[in-house]
Structures are given as structure tokens and as C-alpha cells.
TIRO-2110 file (N, C-alpha, C; in Angstrom, 1 decimal):
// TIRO-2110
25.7, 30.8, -11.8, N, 1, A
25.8, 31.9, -12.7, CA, 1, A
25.6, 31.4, -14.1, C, 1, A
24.6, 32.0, -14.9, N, 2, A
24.9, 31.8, -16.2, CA, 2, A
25.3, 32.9, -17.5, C, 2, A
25.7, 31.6, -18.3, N, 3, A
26.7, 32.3, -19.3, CA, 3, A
25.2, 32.9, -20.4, C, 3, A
26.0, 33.7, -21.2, N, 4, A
25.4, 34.1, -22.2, CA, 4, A
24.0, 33.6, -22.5, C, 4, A
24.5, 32.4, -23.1, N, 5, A
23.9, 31.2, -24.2, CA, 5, A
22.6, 30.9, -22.9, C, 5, A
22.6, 30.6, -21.8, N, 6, A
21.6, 30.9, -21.2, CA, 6, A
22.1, 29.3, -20.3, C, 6, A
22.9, 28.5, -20.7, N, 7, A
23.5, 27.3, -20.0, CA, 7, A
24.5, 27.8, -18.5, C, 7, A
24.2, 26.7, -18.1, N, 8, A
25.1, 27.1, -16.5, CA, 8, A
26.6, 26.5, -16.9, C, 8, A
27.4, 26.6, -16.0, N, 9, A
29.1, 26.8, -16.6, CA, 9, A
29.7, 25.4, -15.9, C, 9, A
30.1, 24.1, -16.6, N, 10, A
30.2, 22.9, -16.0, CA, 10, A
30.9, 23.3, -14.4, C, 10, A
31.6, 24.0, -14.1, N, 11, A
32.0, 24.3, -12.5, CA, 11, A
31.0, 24.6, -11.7, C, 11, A
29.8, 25.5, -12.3, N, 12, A
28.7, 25.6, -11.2, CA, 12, A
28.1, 24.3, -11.0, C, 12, A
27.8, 23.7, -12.3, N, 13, A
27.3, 22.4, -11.4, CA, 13, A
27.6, 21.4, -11.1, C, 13, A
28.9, 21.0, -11.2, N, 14, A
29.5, 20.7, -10.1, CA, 14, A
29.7, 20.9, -8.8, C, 14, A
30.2, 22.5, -8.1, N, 15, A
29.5, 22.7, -7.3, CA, 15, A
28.5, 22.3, -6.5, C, 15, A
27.3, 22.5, -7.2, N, 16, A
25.9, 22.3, -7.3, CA, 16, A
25.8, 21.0, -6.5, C, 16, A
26.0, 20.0, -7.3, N, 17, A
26.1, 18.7, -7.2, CA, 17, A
26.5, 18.4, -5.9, C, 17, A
27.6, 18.8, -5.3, N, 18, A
28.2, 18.7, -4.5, CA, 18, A
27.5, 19.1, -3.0, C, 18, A
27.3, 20.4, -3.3, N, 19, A
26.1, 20.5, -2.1, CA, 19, A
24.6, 20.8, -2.0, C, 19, A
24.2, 19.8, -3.3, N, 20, A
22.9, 19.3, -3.3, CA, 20, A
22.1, 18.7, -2.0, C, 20, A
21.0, 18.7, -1.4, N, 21, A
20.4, 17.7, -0.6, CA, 21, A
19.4, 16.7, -1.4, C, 21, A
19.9, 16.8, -2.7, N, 22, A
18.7, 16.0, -3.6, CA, 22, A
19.6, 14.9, -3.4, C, 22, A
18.9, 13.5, -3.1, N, 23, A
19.5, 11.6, -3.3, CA, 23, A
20.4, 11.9, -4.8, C, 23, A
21.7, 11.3, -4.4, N, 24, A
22.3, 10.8, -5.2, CA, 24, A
22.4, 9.3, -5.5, C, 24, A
21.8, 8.8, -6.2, N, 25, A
21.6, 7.3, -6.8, CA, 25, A
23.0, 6.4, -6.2, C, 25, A
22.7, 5.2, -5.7, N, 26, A
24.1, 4.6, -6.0, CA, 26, A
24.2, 3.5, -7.0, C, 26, A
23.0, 3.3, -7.5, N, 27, A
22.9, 2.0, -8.7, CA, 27, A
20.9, 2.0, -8.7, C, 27, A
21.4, 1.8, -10.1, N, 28, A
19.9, 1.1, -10.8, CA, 28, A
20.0, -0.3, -11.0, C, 28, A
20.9, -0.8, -11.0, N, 29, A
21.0, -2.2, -11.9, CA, 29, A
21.6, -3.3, -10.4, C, 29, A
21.4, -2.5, -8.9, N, 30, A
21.8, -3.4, -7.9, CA, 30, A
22.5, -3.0, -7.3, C, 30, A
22.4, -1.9, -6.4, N, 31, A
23.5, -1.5, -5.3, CA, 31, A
23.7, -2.4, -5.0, C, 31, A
25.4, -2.3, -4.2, N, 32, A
25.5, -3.3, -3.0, CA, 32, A
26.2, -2.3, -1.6, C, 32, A
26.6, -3.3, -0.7, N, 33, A
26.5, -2.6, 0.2, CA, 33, A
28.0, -1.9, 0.3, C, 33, A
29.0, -2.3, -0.3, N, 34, A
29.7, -1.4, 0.1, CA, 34, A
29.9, -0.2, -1.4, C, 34, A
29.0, -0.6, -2.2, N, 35, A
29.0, 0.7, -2.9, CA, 35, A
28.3, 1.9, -1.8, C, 35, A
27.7, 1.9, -1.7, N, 36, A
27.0, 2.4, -0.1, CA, 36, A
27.7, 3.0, 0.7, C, 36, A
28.8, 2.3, 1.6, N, 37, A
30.0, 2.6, 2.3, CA, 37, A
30.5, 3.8, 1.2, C, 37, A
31.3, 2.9, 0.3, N, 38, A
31.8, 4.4, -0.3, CA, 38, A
31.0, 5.1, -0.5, C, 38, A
30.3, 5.6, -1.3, N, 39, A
29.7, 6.8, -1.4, CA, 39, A
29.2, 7.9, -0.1, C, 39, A
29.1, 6.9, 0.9, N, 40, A
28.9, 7.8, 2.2, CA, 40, A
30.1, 8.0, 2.4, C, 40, A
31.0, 7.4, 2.5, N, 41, A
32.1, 8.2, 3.0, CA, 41, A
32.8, 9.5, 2.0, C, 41, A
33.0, 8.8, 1.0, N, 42, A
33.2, 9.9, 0.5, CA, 42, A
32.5, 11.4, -0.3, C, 42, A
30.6, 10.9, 0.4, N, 43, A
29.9, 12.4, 0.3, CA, 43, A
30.3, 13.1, 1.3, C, 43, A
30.6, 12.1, 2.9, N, 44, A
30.6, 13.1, 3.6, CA, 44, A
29.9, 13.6, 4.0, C, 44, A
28.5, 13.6, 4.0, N, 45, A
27.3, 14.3, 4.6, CA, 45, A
27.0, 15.5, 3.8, C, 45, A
28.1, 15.7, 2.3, N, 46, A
27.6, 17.0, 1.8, CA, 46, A
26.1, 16.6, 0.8, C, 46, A
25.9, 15.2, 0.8, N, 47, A
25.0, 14.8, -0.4, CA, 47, A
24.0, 13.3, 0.3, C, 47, A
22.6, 13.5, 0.1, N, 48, A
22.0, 12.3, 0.4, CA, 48, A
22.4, 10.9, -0.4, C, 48, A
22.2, 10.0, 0.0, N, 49, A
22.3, 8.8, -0.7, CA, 49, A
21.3, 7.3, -1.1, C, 49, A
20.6, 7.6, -2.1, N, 50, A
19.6, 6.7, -2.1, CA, 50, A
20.4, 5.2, -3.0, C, 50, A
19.8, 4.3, -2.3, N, 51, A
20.6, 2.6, -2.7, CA, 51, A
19.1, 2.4, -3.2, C, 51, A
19.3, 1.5, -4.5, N, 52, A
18.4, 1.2, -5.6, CA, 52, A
18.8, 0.0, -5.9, C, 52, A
17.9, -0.9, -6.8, N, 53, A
18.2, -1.9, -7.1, CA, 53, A
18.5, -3.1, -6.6, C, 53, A
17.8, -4.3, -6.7, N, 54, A
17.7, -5.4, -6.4, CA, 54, A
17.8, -5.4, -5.0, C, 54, A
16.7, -4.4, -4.0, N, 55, A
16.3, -4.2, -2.9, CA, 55, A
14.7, -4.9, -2.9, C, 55, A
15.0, -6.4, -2.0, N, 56, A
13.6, -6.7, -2.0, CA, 56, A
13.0, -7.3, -0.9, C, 56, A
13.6, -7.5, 0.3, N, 57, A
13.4, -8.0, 1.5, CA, 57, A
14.2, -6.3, 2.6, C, 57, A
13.4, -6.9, 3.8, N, 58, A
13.6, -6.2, 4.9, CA, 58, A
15.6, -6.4, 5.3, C, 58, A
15.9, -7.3, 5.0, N, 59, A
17.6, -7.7, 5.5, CA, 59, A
18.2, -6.8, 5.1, C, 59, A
18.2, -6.8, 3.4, N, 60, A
19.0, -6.1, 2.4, CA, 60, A
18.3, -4.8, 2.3, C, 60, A
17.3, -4.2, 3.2, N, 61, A
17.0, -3.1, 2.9, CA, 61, A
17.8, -2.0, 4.6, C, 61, A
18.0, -2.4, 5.6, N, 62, A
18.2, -2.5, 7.0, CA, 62, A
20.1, -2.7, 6.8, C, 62, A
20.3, -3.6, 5.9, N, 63, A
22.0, -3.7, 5.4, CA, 63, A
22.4, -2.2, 4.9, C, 63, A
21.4, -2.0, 4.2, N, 64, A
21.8, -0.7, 3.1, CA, 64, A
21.8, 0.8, 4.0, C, 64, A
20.7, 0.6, 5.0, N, 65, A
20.5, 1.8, 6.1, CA, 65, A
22.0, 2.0, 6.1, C, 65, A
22.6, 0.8, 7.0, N, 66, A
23.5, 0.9, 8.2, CA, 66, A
24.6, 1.1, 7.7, C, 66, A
25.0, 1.0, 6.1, N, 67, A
25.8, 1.4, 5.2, CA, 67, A
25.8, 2.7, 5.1, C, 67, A
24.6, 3.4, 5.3, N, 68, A
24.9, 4.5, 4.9, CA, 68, A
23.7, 5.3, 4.2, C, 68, A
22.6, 4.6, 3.5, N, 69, A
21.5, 4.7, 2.3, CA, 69, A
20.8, 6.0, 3.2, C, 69, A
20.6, 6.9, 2.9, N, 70, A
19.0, 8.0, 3.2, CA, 70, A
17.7, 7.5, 2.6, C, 70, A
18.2, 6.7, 1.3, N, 71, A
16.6, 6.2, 1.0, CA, 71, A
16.8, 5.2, 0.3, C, 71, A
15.7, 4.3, 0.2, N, 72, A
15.8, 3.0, -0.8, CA, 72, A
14.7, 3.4, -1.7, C, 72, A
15.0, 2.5, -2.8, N, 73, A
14.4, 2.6, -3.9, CA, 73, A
14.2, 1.3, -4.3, C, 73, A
12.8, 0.9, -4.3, N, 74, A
12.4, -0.6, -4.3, CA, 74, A
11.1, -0.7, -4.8, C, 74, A
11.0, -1.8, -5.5, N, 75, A
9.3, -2.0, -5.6, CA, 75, A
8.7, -3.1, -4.8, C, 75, A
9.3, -3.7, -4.1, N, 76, A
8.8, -4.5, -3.2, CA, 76, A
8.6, -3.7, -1.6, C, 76, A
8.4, -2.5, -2.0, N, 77, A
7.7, -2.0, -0.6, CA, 77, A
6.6, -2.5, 0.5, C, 77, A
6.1, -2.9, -0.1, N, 78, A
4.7, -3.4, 0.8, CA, 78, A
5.5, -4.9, 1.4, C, 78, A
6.5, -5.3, 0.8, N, 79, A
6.8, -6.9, 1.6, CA, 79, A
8.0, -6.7, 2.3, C, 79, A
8.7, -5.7, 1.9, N, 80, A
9.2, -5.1, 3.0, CA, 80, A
8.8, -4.7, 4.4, C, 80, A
7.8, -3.9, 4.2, N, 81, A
7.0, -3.4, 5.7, CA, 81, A
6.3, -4.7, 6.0, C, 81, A
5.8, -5.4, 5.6, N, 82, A
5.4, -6.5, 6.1, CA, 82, A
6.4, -8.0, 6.6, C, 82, A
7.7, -7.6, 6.4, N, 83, A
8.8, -8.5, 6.9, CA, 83, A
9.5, -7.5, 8.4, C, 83, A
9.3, -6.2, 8.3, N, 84, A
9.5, -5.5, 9.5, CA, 84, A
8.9, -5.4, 10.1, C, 84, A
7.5, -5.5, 9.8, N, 85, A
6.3, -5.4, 11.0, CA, 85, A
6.9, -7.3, 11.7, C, 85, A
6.8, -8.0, 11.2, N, 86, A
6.9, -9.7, 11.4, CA, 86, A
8.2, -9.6, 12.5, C, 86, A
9.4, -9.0, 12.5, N, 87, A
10.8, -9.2, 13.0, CA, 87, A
10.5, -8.8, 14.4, C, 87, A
END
């Protein structure tokens, strides 16, 4: 719902936020894995979760799944798929 001024009301998006299916980041500067843990647990399945940062091998990408991650965010994709195709 919006107010007047044409801005949404900080409770809606909150809300919002909450049962979004857009990735919610868990770090730019280096997820780890049990940042991961929590945030899954405590989204709860109401919110995706993408792990970012200093993701650059197939181990630490496969760690972060099983934690919990819906998506990684990496630039070493290609040496990724090429350390999972190898395993």
C-alpha cells in the first residue's frame, strides 16, 4: 500500500522482504558457512539464499549448498564446473 507522497510504508516492506522469493545475499566480502546455516534457519524457507564471496573452488561451493545456499555468486565459475566435472 502506498502513502500519499507515493513511497511504500517501512512495514510493507518489510513484509515484502520477508516473503520475497528474490536471493537474499549473505555476504559480499566472504560468506561463510555457518553464516549460511543461520540465515537458513532463520529464513525458514520464507526467503531464498544466495552465498557470495570468496567462493572459488567446487569444495567451498558444495559446503555452501549443503548449508543451505539457493545460489552462489562467484567469478570463478568456469573452474568450478571444471573441478565438478573432474570429482
Amino acid at each position: 500500500m502506498m502513502r500519499g507522497d507515493g513511497r511504500e510504508p517501512r512495514r510493507s516492506r518489510s513484509r515484502r522482504a520477508r516473503t520475497s522469493s528474490k536471493p537474499r545475499r549473505v555476504s559480499t566480502g566472504g560468506a561463510t558457512i555457518a553464516d549460511v546455516e543461520l540465515l537458513f534457519r532463520v529464513a525458514a524457507g520464507r526467503a531464498k539464499i544466495k552465498a557470495s564471496g570468496g567462493i572459488r573452488d567446487w569444495k567451498t561451493t558444495l559446503a555452501m549448498l549443503e548449508a543451505g545456499a539457493d545460489r552462489i555468486g562467484t567469478s570463478a565459475g568456469l573452474k568450478i564446473l571444471d573441478e565438478w566435472r573432474v570429482k
